[in-house]
ZAMARGU-4260 file (C-alpha; in steps of 0.2 Angstrom, whole numbers, plus 5000, padded with zeros to 4 digits):
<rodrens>
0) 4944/5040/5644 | 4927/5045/5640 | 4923/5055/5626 | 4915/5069/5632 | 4933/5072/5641
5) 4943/5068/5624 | 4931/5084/5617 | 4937/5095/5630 | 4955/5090/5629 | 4954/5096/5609
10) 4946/5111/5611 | 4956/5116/5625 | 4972/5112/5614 | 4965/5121/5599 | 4956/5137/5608
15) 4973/5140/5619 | 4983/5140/5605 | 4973/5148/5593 | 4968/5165/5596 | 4963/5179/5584
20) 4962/5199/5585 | 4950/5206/5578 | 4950/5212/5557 | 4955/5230/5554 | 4949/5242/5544
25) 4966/5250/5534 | 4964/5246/5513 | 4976/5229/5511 | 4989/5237/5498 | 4995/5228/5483
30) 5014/5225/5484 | 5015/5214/5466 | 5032/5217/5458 | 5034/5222/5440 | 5044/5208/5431
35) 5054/5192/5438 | 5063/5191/5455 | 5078/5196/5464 | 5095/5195/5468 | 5111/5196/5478
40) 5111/5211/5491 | 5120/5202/5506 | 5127/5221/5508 | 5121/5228/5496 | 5122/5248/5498
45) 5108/5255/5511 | 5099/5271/5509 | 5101/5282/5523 | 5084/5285/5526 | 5082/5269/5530
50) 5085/5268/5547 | 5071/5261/5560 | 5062/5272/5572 | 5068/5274/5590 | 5052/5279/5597
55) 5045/5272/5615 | 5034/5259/5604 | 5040/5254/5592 | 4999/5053/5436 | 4996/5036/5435
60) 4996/5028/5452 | 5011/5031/5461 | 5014/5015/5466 | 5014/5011/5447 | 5030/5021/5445
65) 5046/5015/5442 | 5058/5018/5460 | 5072/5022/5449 | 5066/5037/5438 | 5056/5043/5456
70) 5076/5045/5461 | 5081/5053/5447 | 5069/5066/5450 | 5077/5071/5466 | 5075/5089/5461
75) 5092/5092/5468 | 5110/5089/5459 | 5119/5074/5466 | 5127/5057/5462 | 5116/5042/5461
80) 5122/5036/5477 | 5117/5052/5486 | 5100/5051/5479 | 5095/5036/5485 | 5082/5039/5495
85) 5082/5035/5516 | 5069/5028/5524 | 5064/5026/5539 | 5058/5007/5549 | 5040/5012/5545
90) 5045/5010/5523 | 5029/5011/5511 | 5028/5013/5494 | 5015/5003/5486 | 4997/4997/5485
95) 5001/4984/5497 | 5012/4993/5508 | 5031/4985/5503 | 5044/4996/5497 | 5046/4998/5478
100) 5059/4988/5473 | 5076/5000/5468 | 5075/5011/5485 | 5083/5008/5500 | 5087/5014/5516
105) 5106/5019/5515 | 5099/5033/5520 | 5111/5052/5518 | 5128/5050/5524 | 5136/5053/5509
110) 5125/5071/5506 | 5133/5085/5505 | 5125/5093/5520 | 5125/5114/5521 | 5123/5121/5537
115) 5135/5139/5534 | 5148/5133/5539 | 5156/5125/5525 | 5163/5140/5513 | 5177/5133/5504
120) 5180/5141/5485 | 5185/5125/5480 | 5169/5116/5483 | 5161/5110/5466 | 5143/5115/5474
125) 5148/5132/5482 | 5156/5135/5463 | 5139/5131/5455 | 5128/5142/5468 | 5141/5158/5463
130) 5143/5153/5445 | 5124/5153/5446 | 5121/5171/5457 | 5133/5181/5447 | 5124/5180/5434
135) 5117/5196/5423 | 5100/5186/5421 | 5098/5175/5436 | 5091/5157/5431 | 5079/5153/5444
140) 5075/5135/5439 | 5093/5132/5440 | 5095/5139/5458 | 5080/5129/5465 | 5088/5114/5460
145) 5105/5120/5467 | 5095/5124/5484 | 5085/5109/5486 | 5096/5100/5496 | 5103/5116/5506
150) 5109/5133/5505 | 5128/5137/5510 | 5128/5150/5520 | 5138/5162/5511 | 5124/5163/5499
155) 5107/5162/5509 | 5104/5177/5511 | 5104/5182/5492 | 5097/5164/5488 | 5083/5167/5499
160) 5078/5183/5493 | 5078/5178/5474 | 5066/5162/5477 | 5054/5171/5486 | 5054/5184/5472
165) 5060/5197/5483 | 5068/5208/5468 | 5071/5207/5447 | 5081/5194/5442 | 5091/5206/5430
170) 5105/5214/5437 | 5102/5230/5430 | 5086/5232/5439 | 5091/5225/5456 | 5098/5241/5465
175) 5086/5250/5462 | 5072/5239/5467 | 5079/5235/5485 | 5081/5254/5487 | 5063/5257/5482
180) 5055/5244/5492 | 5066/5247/5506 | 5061/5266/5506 | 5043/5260/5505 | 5043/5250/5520
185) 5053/5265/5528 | 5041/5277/5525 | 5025/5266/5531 | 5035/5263/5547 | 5036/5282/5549
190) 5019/5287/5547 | 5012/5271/5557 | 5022/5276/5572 | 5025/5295/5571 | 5010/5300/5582
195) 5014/5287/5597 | 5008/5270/5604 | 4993/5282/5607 | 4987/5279/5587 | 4989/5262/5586
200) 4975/5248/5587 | 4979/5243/5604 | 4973/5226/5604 | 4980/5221/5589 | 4998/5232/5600
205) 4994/5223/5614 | 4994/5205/5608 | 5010/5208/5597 | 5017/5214/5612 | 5014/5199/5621
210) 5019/5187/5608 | 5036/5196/5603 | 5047/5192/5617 | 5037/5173/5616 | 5045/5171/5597
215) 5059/5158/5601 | 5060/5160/5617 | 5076/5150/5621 | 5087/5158/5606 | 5097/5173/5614
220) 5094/5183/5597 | 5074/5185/5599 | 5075/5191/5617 | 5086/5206/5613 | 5075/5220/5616
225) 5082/5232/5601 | 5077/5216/5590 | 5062/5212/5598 | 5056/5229/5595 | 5059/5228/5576
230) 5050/5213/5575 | 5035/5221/5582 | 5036/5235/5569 | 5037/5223/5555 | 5021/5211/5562
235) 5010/5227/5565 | 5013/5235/5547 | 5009/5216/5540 | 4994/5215/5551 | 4986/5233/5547
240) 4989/5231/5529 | 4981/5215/5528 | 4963/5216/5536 | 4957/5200/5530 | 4966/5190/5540
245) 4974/5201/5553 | 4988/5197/5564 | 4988/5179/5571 | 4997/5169/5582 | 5010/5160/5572
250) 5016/5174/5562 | 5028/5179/5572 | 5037/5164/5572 | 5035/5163/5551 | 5046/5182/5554
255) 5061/5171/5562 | 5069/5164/5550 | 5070/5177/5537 | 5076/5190/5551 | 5090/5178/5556
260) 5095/5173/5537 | 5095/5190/5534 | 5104/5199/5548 | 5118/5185/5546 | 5128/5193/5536
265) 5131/5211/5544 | 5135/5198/5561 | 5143/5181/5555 | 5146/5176/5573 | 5128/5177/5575
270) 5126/5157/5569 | 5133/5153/5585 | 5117/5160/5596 | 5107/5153/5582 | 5098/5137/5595
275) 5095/5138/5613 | 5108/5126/5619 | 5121/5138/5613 | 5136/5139/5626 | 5141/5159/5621
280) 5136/5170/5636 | 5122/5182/5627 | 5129/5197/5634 | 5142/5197/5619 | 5128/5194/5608
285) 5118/5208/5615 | 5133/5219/5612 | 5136/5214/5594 | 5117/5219/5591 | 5117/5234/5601
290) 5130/5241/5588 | 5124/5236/5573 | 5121/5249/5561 | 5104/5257/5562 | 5105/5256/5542
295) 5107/5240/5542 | 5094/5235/5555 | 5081/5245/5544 | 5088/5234/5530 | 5084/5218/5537
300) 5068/5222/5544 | 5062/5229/5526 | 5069/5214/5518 | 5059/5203/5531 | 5042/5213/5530
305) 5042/5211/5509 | 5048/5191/5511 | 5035/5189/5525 | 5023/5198/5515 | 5027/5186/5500
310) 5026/5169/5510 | 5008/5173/5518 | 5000/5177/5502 | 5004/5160/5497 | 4996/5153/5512
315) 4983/5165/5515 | 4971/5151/5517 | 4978/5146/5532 | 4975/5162/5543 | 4958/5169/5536
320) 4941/5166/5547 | 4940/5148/5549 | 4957/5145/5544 | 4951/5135/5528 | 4971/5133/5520
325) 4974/5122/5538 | 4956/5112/5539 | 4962/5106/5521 | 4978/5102/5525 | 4975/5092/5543
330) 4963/5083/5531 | 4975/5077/5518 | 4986/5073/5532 | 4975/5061/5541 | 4969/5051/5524
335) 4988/5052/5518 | 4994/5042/5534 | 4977/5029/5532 | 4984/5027/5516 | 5003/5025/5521
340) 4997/5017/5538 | 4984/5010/5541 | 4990/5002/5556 | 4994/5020/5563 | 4978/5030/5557
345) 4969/5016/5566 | 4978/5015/5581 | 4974/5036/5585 | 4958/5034/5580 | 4952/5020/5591
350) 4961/5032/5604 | 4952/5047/5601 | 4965/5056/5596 | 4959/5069/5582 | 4972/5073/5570
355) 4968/5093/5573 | 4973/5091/5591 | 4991/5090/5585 | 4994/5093/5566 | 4987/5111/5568
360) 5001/5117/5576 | 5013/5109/5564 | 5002/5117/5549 | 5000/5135/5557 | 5019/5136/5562
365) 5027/5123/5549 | 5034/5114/5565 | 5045/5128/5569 | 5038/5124/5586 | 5046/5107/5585
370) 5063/5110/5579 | 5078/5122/5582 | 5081/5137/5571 | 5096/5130/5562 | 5084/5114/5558
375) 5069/5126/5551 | 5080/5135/5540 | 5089/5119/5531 | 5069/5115/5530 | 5064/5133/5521
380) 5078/5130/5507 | 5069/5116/5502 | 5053/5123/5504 | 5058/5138/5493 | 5065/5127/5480
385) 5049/5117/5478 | 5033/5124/5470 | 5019/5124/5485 | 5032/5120/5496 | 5027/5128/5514
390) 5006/5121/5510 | 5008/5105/5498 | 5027/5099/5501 | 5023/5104/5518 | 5008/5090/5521
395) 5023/5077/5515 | 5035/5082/5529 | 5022/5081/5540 | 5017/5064/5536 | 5034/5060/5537
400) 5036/5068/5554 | 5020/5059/5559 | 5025/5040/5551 | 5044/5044/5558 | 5036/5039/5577
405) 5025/5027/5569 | 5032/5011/5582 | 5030/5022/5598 | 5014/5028/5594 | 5003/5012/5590
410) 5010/5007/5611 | 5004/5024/5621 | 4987/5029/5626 | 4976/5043/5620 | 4984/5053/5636
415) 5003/5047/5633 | 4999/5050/5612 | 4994/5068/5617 | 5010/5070/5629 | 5022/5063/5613
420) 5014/5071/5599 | 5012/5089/5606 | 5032/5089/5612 | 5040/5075/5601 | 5057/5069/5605
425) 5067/5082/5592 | 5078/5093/5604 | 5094/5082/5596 | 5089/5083/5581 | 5103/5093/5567
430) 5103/5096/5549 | 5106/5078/5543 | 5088/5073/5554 | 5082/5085/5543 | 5089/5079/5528
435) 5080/5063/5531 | 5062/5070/5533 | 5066/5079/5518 | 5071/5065/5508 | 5056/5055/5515
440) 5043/5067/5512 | 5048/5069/5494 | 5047/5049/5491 | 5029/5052/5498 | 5024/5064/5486
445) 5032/5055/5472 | 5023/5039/5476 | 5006/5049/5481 | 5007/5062/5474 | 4991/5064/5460
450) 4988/5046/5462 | 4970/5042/5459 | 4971/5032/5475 | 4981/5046/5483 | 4969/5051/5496
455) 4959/5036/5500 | 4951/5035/5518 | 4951/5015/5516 | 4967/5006/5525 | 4971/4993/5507
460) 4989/5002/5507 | 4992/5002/5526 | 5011/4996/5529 | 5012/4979/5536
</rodrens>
C-alpha cells in the first residue's frame, strides 16, 4: 500500500470519527465545591422540585527498582499472593527487556473480584468499604485504596460520588449539599428548556440528538426513550456551559457509566440489561424505567451532570481546539510501546500504521468503545482510586491493551492491523480480563513511570 493511500485511510478514520460543533457563547460557570468531598446518598432523600422536565425536547530508573517493593505498592489491600502481578506472553520489565526477577505471571485467580453481585455481610472487604462509608468524616485515602481493585456494588454509587469529590466528606454537611446542587441543576434544566426546542442552539441540539440514541447502542438501558431524553438534557447543559470546548463526540459515552452506577440502586434488577448480550426481553426493562419515580430520575441525572462535569475538567485538554490533552497522550503511547516493544513499535511503523489512526479513540472515549459496560465500570473504580487516572494511568492501560495483542499484530498487514486494532477481539472479555490489564498497566507505570529513560524513542529496552 502506497503511502499516499495510507494518508487517506488516517484522515478518514480520524475526520469520521471526530467531529466538533461549533463554541458557544453562554459564560462557563464555576461549580468548585467549598471544602472536601462527598458521601453516601444511594437514596438519599430527594427534593421534590427535583423532578426532569417533560417537554417535547428535552524516580530512579524503573528498571532499577526492586520487583518486590513495586508489589507491595499495589495500591490495593490484599494478600501477597494476590498481589503478584500477572502478566501477559509479551513480559517486560527492564532495560534489556526480561522480567524483573520476583514477578510472575500467576496472574489473578485468587483476587477478589467485584462485579455487584457479591454482597454478603460477612465478607472481610464489604466490612472494610462500610466500616469505612459510615464514617462522620470520610477518609478518602483509605477508600481509594479499598477501591482499587473494585467496588461492590452495594457501595458504588456512594463510593463513586465521594472520589470524584461529588459532596463534603463530613456528614453533617452532606444532605444539604446533594440538595443544593441537585436544585442547581434543576433549576438550569428549567430555564434552558422552558421556552421550547425553538431556543436552543440547534446545531449543537441537532448533533446531540443524533449521538444520544448512538450511546451504547446494543445496551437495552440507553435506547429507552425516557432515558435517552435525560441524557440529552444533561449533555446540552455541559456543552452550553462550557464554551471552550463545546459538546464533542465522546462525551456522551463518558455520561454512561455514571448514569448506570447511579440509577442502579432505585432498579437493582437493572445489572442484568447492563451488556448487549443480555438474554432479558427489554420490554420489562422498559417497564421498570418507565415507572421510576420522576424524583429520582431528576436525581440521577443531577448527580450525573456534577460527576461528568468533574471528570472533564480534569481532561479538559483532551476536547479543547486541537485536542492537545490526546496529541500528548497518543505521543507517550507510541514512545511507551518503543520502549516496551521495540519489536512491535517497529513492526506498525514499517507498516504505515500511525498510532493516531487507532489510539485516538481509545484516548477520547477511554475504550468504552471496546469493552462492555460492566468491563468500563470495574475500569473507572480504578481509575477513580488513582491520581491522574482516566489521562496518566489511562496511557498504561492503553499500552497494555496495545502490548496485550503484541504476537498477532507483528503477523498482519497495515490493512489486516487496521481491521484488528480498530475492532479488537474483546466481546468475551469480563471483569477478571479486566483485572489483568489493570494489574499490567500498573507494573508499567511502576517500572516506567518517571524513569529517566521513560520515554525514550530508541528500541534498547524492546522485549526480546
Amino acid at each position: 500500500m502506497n503511502s499516499n493511500t495510507r494518508q487517506t485511510t488516517a484522515y478518514r478514520s480520524h475526520s469520521s470519527f471526530w467531529r466538533r460543533t461549533p463554541a458557544f457563547t453562554p459564560t462557563e460557570i464555576d461549580y468548585a465545591f467549598s471544602g472536601d468531598t462527598l458521601d453516601s446518598f444511594d437514596n438519599a432523600s430527594i427534593s421534590p422540585s427535583l423532578k426532569p422536565h417533560t417537554s417535547n425536547h428535552v524516580a530512579a530508573p524503573a528498571s532499577q527498582q526492586n520487583s518486590d517493593s513495586i508489589i507491595a505498592s499495589l495500591p490495593h489491600e490484599a494478600s501477597p499472593k494476590q498481589q503478584q502481578l500477572s502478566l501477559p506472553d509479551h513480559q517486560a520489565g527492564t532495560t534489556d527487556g526480561s522480567i524483573p526477577a520476583g514477578i510472575n505471571a500467576s496472574g489473578l485467580e485468587n483476587a477478589k473480584i467485584y462485579d455487584g453481585a457479591n454482597t454478603s455481610a460477612d465478607d472481610p472487604v464489604m466490612q472494610k468499604f462500610h466500616a469505612v462509608l459510615s464514617s462522620t468524616n470520610i477518609d478518602i485515602e483509605q477508600l481509594q485504596k479499598l477501591s482499587w481493585k473494585g467496588i461492590p456494588g452495594k457501595y458504588r454509587c456512594t463510593a463513586w460520588r465521594l472520589l470524584m469529590g461529588y459532596l463534603p466528606l463530613n456528614a453533617s454537611r452532606r444532605e444539604l449539599t446533594i440538595q443544593r446542587k441537585r436544585k442547581e441543576y434543576d433549576d438550569w434544566v428549567g430555564q434552558t428548556f422552558s421556552r421550547g426546542e425553538d431556543s436552543l442552539d440547534r446545531i449543537l441540539w441537532h448533533q446531540i440528538r443524533i449521538d444520544v440514541p448512538r450511546t451504547m447502542p446494543g445496551s437495552p438501558i440507553f435506547q429507552n426513550n425516557r432515558i435517552q431524553r435525560s441524557l440529552e438534557r444533561v449533555l446540552y447543559c455541559w456543552a452550553v456551559r462550557h464554551p471552550a470546548s463545546g459538546y464533542v463526540q465522546g462525551i456522551n459515552d463518558l455520561l454512561t457509566p455514571f448514569y448506570y452506577v447511579f440509577i442502579e440502586p432505585h432498579i437493582p434488577q437493572i445489572s442484568q440489561y447492563a451488556n448487549p448480550d443480555t438474554k432479558e426481553p427489554a420490554d420489562d426493562l422498559n417497564n421498570l424505567l418507565d415507572a421510576l419515580d420522576d424524583s429520582a430520575i431528576g436525581a440521577v441525572e443531577a448527580d450525573s451532570f456534577w460527576c461528568l462535569t468533574k471528570l472533564l475538567d480534569g481532561i479538559q485538554d483532551n476536547y479543547t481546539h486541537a485536542q492537545p490533552g490526546i496529541q500528548r497522550q497518543i505521543v507517550k503511547l507510541k514512545e511507551l510501546v518503543a520502549r516496551i516493544d521495540g519489536a512491535l513499535a517497529a513492526h506498525l511503523d514499517s507498516e504505515g500504521v500511525e498510532f493516531i489512526q487507532f489510539a485516538f479513540r481509545w484516548s477520547n472515549c477511554l475504550l468504552m468503545r471496546e469493552m462492555n459496560l460492566t468491563s468500563t465500570i470495574r475500569m473507572w473504580d480504578t481509575y477513580l482510586a488513582e491520581p491522574d487516572g482516566f489521562s496518566g494511568f489511562h496511557t498504561y492501560v492503553c499500552a497494555a491493551f496495545l502490548l496485550k495483542w503484541s504476537k498477532e499484530l507483528l503477523k498482519l498487514d497495515f490493512q489486516k492491523l487496521m481491521m484488528f486494532l480498530q475492532n479488537p477481539p474483546t466481546t468475551g472479555w469480563g471483569i477478571k480480563d479486566v483485572e489483568l490489564l489493570l494489574s499490567e498497566a500498573y507494573m508499567y507505570k511502576c517500572l516506567y513511570h518517571d524513569s529517566p529513560s521513560h520515554y525514550s524513542t530508541g528500541v534498547a529496552g524492546a522485549r526480546r
